[in-house]
C-alpha positions as CSV (number, residue, x, y, z in Angstrom):
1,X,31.6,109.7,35.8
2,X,34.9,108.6,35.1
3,X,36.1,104.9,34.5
4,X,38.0,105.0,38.3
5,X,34.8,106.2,39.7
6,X,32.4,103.5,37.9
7,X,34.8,100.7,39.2
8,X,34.5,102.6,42.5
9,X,31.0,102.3,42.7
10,X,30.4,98.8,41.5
11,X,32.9,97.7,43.5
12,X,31.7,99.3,47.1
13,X,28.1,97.6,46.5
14,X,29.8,94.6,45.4
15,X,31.6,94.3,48.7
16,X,29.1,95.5,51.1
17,X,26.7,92.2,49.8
18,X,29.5,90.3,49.9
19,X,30.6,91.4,53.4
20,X,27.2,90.1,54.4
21,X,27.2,86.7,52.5
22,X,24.6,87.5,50.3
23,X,24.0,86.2,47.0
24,X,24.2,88.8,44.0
25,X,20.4,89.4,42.4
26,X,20.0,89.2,39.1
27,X,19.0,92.6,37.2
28,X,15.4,93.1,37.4
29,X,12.7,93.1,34.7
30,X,11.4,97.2,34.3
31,X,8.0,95.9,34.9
32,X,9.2,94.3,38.6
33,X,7.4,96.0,41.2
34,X,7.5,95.4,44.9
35,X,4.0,96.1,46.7
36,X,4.2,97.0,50.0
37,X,2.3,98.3,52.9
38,X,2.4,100.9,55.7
39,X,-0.1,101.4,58.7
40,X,1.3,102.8,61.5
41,X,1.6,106.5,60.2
42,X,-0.2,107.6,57.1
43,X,0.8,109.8,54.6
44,X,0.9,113.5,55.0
45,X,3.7,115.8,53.8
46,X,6.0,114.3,51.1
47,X,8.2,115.8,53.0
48,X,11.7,113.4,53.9
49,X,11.9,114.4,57.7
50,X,8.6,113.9,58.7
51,X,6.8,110.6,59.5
52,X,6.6,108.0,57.8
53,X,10.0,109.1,55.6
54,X,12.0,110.0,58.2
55,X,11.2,106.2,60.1
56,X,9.5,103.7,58.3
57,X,11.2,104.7,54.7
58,X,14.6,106.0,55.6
59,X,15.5,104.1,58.5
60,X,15.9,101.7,56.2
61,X,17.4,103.8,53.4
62,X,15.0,104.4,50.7
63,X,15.1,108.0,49.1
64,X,17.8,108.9,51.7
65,X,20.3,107.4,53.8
66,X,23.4,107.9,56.6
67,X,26.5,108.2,57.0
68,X,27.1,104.7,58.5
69,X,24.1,102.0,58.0
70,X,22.7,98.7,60.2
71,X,23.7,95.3,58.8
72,X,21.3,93.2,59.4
73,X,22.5,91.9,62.6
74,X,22.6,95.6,64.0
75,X,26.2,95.9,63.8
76,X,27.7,99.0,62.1
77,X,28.5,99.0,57.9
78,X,29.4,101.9,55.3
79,X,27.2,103.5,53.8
80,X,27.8,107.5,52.8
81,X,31.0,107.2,54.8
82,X,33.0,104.4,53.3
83,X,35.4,104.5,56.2
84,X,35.9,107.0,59.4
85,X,38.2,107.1,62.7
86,X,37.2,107.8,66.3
87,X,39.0,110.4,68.1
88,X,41.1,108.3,71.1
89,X,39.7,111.2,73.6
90,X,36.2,109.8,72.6
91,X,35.1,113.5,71.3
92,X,35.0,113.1,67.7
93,X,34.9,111.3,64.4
94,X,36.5,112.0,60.9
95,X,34.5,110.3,58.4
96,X,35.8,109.7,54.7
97,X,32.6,110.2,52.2
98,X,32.4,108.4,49.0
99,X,33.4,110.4,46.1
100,X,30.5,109.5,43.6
101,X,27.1,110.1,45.7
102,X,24.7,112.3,44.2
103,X,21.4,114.4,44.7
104,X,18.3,112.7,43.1
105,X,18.9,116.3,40.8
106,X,22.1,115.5,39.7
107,X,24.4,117.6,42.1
108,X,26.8,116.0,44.2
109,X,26.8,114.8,47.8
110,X,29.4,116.9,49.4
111,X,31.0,117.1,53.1
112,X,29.5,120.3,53.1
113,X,25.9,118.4,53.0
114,X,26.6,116.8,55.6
115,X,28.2,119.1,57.9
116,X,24.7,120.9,57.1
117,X,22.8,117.9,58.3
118,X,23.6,117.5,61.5
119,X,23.8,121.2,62.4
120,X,20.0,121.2,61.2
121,X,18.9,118.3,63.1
122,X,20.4,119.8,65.9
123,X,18.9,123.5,65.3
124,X,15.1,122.0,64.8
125,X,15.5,119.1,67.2
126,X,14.4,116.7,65.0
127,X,13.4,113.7,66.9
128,X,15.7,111.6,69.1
129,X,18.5,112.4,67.3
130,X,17.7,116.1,67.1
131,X,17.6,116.1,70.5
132,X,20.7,114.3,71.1
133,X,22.7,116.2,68.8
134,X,21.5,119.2,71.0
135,X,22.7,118.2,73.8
136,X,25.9,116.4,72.8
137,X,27.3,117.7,69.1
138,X,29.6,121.1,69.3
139,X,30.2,121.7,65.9
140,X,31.1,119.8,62.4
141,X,34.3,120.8,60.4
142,X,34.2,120.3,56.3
143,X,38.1,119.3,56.2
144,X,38.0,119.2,52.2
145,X,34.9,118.0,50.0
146,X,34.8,114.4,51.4
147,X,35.9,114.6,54.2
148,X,34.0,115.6,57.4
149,X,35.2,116.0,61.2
150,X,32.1,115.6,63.5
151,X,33.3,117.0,67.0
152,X,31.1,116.2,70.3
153,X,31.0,118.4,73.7
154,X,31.8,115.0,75.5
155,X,33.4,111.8,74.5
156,X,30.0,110.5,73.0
157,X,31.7,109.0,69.6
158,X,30.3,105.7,70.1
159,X,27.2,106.1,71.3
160,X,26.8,108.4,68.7
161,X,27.9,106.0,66.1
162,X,26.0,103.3,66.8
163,X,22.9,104.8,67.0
164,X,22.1,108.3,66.5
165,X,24.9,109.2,63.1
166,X,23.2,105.6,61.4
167,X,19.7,106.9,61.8
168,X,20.2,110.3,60.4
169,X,19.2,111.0,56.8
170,X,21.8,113.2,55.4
171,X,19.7,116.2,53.3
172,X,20.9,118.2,50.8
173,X,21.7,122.0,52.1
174,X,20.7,123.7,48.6
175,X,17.6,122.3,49.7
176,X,16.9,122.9,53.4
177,X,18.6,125.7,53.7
178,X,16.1,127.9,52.5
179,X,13.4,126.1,55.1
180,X,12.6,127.2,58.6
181,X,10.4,125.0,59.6
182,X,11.1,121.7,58.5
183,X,8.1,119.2,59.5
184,X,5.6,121.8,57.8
185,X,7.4,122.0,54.4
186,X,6.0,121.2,51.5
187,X,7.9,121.7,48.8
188,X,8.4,119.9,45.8
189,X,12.0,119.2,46.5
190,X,11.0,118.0,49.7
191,X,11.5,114.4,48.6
192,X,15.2,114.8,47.1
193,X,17.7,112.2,49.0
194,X,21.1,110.8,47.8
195,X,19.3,107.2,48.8
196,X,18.2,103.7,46.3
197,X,14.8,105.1,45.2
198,X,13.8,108.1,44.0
199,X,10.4,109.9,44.6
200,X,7.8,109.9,42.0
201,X,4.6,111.3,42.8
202,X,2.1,110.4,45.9
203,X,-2.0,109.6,45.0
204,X,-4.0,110.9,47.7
205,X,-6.9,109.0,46.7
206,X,-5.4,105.8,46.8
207,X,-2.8,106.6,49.4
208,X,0.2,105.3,47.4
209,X,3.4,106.5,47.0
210,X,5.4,105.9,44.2
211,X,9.3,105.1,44.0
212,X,11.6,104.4,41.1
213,X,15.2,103.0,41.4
214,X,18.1,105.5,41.4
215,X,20.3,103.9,38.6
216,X,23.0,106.2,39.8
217,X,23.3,105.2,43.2
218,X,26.6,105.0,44.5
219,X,26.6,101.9,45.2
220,X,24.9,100.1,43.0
221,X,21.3,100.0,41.1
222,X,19.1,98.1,43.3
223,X,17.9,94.7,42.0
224,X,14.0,96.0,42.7
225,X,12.8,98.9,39.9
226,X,9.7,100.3,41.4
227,X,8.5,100.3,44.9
228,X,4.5,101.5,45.2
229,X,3.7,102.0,49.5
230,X,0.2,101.8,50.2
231,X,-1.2,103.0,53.4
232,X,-3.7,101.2,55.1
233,X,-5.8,102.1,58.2
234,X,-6.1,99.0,59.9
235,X,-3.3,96.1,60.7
236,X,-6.4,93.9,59.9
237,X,-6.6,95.4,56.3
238,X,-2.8,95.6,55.7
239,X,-2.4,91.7,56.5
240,X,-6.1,91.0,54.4
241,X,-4.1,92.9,51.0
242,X,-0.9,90.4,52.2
243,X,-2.7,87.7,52.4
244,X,-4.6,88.2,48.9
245,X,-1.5,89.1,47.1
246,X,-2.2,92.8,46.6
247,X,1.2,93.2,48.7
248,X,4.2,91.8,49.4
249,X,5.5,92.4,52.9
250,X,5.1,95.5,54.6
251,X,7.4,98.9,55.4
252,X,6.8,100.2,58.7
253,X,9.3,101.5,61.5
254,X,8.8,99.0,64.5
255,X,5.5,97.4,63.9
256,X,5.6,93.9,64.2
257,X,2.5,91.4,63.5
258,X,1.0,90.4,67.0
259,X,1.3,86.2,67.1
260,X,-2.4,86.1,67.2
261,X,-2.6,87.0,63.4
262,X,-0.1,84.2,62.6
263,X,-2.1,81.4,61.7
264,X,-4.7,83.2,59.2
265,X,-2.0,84.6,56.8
266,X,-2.1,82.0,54.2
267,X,0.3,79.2,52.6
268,X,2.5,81.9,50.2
269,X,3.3,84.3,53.3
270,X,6.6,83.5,55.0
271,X,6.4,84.8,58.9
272,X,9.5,86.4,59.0
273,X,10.2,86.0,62.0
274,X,13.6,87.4,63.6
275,X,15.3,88.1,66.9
276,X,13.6,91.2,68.4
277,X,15.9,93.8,69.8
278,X,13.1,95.9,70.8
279,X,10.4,94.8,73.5
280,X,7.1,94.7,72.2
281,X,5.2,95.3,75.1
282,X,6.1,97.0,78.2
283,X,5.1,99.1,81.2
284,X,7.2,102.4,82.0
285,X,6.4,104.4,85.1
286,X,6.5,108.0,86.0
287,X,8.4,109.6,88.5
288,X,7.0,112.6,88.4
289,X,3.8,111.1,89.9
290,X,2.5,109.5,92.9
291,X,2.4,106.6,93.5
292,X,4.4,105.8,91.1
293,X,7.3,106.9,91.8
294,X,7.7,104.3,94.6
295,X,9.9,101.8,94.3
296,X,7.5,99.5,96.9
297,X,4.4,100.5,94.6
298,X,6.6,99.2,91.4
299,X,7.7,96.3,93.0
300,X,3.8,95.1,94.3
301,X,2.6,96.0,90.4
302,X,5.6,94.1,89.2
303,X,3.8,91.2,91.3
304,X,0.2,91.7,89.8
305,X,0.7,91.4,86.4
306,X,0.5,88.2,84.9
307,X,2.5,88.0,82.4
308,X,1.9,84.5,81.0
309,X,-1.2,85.9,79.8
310,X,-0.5,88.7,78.2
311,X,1.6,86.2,75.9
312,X,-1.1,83.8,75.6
313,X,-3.1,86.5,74.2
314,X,-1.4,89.1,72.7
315,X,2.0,87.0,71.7
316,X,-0.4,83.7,70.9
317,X,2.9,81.2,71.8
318,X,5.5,83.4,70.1
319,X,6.4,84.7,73.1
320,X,8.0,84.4,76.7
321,X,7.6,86.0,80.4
322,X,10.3,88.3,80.6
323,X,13.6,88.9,83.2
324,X,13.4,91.9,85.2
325,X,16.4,93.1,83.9
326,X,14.1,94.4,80.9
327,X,16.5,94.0,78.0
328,X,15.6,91.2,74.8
329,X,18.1,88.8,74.7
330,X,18.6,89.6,70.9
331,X,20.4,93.0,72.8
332,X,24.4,92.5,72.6
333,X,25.4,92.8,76.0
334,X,22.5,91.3,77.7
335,X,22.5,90.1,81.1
336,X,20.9,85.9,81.4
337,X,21.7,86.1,85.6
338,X,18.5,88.5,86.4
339,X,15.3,86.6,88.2
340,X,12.4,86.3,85.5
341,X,9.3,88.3,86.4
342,X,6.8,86.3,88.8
343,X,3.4,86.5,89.3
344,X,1.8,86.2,92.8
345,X,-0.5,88.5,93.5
346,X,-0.6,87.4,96.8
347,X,2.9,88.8,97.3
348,X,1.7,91.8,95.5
349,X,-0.9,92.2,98.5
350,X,1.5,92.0,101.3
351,X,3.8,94.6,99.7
352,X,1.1,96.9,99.3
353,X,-0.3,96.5,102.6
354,X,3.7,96.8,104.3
355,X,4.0,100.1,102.5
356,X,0.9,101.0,104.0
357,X,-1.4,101.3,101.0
358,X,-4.7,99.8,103.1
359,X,-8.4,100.0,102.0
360,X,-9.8,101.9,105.0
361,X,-13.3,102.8,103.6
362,X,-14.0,99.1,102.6
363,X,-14.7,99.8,99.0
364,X,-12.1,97.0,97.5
365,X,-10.0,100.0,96.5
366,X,-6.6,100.6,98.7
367,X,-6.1,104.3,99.7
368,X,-2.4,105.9,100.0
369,X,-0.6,106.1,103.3
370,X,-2.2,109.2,104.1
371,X,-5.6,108.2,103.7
372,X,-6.3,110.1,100.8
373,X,-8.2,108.3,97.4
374,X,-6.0,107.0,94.7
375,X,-7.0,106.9,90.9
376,X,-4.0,105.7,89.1
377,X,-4.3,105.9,85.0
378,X,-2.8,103.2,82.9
379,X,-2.2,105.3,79.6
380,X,-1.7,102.7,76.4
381,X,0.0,103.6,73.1
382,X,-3.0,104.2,70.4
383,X,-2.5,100.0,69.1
384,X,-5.7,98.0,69.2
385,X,-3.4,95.1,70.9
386,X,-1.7,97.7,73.1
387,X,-5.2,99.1,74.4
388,X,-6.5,95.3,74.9
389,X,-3.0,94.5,76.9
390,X,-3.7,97.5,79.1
391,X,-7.3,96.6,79.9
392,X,-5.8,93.1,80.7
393,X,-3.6,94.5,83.0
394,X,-6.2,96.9,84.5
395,X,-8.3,94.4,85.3
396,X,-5.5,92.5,87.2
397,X,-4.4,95.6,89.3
398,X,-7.9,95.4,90.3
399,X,-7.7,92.2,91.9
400,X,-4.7,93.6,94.3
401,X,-7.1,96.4,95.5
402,X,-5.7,99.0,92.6
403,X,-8.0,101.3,91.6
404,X,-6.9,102.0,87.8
405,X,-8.4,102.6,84.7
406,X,-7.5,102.7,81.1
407,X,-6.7,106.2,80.0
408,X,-7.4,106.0,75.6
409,X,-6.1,108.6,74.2
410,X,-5.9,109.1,70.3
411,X,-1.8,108.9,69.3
412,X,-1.3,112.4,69.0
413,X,-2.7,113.1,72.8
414,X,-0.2,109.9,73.6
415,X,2.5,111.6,71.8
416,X,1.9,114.4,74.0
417,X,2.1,112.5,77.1
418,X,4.8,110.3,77.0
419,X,7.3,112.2,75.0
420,X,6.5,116.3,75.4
421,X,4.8,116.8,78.9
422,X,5.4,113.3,80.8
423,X,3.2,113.9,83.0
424,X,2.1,110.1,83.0
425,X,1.4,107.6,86.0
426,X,1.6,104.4,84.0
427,X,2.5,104.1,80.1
428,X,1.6,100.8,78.2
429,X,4.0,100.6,74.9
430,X,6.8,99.1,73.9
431,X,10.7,99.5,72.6
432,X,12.0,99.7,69.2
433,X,15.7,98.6,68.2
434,X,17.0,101.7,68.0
435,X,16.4,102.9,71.5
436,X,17.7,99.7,73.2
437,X,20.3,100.0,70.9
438,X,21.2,103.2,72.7
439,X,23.9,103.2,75.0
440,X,22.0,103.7,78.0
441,X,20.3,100.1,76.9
442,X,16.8,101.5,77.1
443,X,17.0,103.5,80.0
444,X,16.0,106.6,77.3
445,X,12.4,105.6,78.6
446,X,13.0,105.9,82.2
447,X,15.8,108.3,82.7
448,X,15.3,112.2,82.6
449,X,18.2,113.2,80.9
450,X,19.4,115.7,77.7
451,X,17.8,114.1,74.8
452,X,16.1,111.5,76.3
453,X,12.4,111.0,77.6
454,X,12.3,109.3,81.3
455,X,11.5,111.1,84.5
456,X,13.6,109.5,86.6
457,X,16.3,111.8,88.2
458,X,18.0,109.4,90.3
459,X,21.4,109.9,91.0
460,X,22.4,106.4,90.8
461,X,21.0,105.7,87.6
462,X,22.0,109.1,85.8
463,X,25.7,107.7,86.6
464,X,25.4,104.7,85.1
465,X,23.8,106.2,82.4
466,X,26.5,108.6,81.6
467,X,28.7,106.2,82.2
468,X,27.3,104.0,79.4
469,X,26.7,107.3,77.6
470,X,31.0,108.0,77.5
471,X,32.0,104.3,77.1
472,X,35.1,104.8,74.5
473,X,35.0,100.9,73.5
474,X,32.2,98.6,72.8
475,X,33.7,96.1,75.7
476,X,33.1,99.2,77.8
477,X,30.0,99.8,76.2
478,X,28.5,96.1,76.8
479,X,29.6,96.8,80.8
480,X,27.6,99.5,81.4
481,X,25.0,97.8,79.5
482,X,24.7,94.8,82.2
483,X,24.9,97.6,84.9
484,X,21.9,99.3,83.6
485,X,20.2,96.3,83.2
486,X,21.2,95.2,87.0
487,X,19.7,98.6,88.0
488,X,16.3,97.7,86.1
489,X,16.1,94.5,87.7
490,X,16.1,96.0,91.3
491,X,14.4,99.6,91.0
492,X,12.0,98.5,88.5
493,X,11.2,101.7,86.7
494,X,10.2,99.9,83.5
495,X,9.2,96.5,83.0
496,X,9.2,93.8,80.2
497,X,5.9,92.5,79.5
498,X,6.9,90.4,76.8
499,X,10.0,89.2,74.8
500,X,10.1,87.0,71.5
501,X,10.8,87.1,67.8
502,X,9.1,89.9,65.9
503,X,6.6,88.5,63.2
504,X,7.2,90.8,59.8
505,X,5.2,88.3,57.3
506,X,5.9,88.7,53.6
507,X,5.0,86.4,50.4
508,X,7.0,83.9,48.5
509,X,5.2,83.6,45.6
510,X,7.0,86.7,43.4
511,X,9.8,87.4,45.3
512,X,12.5,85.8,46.8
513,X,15.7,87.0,48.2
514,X,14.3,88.9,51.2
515,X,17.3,89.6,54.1
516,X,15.6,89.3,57.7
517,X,17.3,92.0,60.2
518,X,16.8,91.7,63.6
519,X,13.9,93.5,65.2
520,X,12.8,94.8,62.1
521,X,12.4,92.3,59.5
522,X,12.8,91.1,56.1
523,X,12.1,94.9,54.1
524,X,15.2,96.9,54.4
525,X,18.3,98.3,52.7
526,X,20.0,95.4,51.9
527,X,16.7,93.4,51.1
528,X,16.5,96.3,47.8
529,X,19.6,94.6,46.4
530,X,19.3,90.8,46.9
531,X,15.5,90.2,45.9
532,X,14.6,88.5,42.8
533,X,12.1,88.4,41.1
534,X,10.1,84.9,41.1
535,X,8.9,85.2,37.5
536,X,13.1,85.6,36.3
């Protein structure tokens, strides 16, 4: 590396902490080691595009990272890219790469990497972005070795920037290249990023994984040398390691601490509590279904469910009934004019009964219009608190004259369900950051559209969307994003449940230095270079 470059590098760490106001950490001791844990996906493949690397890990830039990063208020920051230009037409991007990024093997990180990155996402439809790039990218142009032209089919630059290019791991092509199937590989290369850490070795006994720091990263060693992620099987055994000290805060995509485990976590574990972007419990409806699919039926359910206590016992006080306008408050562009959710079940009655959905048999149960019996299932995500929220809410659709029941699948089958088939009535879950981040503010769950996962086709709401979809500014953007959320409030095709700060607790007592990020918490990429170690 030549003297320009070292400058180069120090200096493009130096600023991107300093363009955040945060305080440079000390080097670390070798023997500093940050414990954390993971529980929502368990280890299979080591293997950086399937879960939990492709989320938990390199969402937040461990062994690889993107071309443009999250700060920690969600906006947009360098990362591989150090700078880049938006086509005025809205079509595409030129991005300018560092010059001093390398493979964890020593070669260097070229345009040509990640010209080859996208087009692979794109080829396997990996995920969201996968999809998206499917439907939306045309091709990438390698203009010289760091220098990359990314060019859509339609002027989707911004959306695609702020969401989709800063949550796509960039992979080296001498690599992947020779793979055809990428979630089954694995290879021992499989691991090899340009990110932080670097891969050591995985122990399938003890579920750990084992990460060193990159002292070649481009922009900067971290201040943290090792990093050992344990999984756990239970939230309940995740938080008792926290709480004894055998972690320190946990690394997992989107899985915030439900307020009823608050109070038990001990004096040297900090919350963590930040502004959550996401929605941590909601109900999406299908349109492919009936009932359902009824904006009268919506409406009456909207009625039924209390909501109060679904945050008196999932949330336990750390959280608040919801607008019907579905997006957090912590979303830019969020609309503080739409009615709050109400319950009156009463109301909920007389809606049904108007729309003609009557008990005629007297068995407490209300029959369709027709006549004919309905059944509805209420299908929860595979979360202890998720499947206890949905029996709540069961039980309350009861009380209208509902006949539901709690559909328990295991994750996979809900996988299948919600994402692949859709073939669901009702869907207990919740939203993560990144997809109300989206330009179609969450509407990805409702709205059946290229690369997203809804099922509604109405015409109304695929305009906005694509309307929100093309915005070329982000004042356009946040416009669209109060229409959508307008829409939501009336047609109800996915409602908030809950809203409040998500809970990521970590301890106090050997580190300090942690960077809280909305929605996802205080273990992230710019936490890995401001932590410092308690001890000195």
């Amino acid at each position: 590396m030549t003297s320009n470059s070292l400058m180069r590098h120090v200096a493009y760490g130096l600023l991107l902490l300093l363009a955040l106001n945060l305080p440079l950490a000390a080097a670390a001791d070798d023997d500093n080691v940050l414990r954390l844990g993971l529980q929502k996906n368990e280890f299979k493949l080591m293997n950086a595009l399937v879960r939990p690397w492709y989320d938990s890990a390199n969402f937040f830039g461990v062994t690889h990272v993107p071309l443009v990063t999250f700060t920690p208020e969600l906006n947009i920051a360098p990362c591989l890219a150090e700078d880049w230009e938006i086509a005025a037409d809205g079509k595409s991007i030129v991005f300018h790469l560092v010059n001093n990024a390398t493979w964890h093997d020593g070669l260097p990180v070229t345009a040509e990497d990640v010209a080859f990155s996208l087009e692979y996402w794109k080829k396997n439809q990996l995920y969201a972005q996968g999809y998206w790039y499917d439907s939306y990218l045309d091709h990438v142009d390698v203009i010289d070795d760091y220098t990359v032209e990314v060019v859509f089919k339609e002027p989707v630059a911004v959306a695609s920037l702020i969401t989709e290019l800063a949550t796509t791991s960039i992979i080296p092509e001498h690599v992947w290249s020779k793979v055809d199937a990428p979630r089954d590989y694995d290879g021992d290369d499989g691991m090899i990023g340009c990110g932080p850490f670097i891969f050591e070795k995985y122990d399938a006994d003890a579920q750990v994984a084992y990460l060193k720091a990159d002292p070649n990263y481009f922009a900067g060693k971290p201040s943290v040398d090792r990093i050992e992620w344990c999984y756990f099987r239970t939230l309940d055994s995740l938080l008792l390691a926290l709480k004894n000290g055998e972690i320190d805060a946990m690394l997992d995509y989107y899985n915030p601490v439900p307020g009823s485990y608050a109070a038990g976590l001990g004096a040297d574990v900090e919350l963590g509590t930040v502004p959550d972007v996401g929605v941590p419990l909601h109900l999406v409806f299908g349109f492919r279904q009936y009932p359902t699919n009824q904006s009268e039926f919506r409406e009456a359910v909207s009625y039924a469910i209390d909501c109060q206590t679904l945050v008196d016992a999932i949330s336990a006080g750390y959280g608040t009934v919801p607008e019907k306008g579905y997006s957090s408050p912590a979303l830019p562009g969020y609309r503080s004019d739409l009615p709050k959710l109400e319950y009156d079940p009463d109301k909920a009655k007389e809606i049904l009964d108007d729309a003609g959905f009557k008990d005629l048999d007297g068995d407490g149960f209300r029959e369709a219009p027709d006549g004919s019996k309905l059944r509805i299932p209420l299908t929860p995500y595979a979360q202890p608190h998720i499947v206890r929220a949905a029996e709540v809410i069961d039980a309350q659709l009861e009380l209208v004259g509902l006949d539901v029941y709690v559909e328990t699948l295991s994750s996979d089958a809900v996988s299948q369900k919600a994402w692949t088939d859709r073939d669901y009535y009702m869907m207990v879950g919740y939203s993560t950051p990144y997809g109300n981040l989206l330009a179609d503010s969450a509407s990805n769950y409702y709205v059946d559209l290229p690369g997203m996962y809804g099922t509604s086709t109405d015409p109304e709401l695929i305009d906005l969307v694509e309307s929100a979809i093309y915005s070329e500014n982000m004042d356009e953007l946040m416009e669209h994003r109060s229409e959508i959320q307008e829409y939501a409030a009336e047609e109800l095709p996915i409602i908030a449940l809950i809203w409040g700060d998500a809970i990521y607790p970590y301890r106090t007592d050997r580190w300090e230095g942690w960077v809280p990020m909305y929605g996802y918490g205080s273990v992230n990429y710019w936490t890995w270079f401001n932590l410092e170690s308690v001890s000195g």
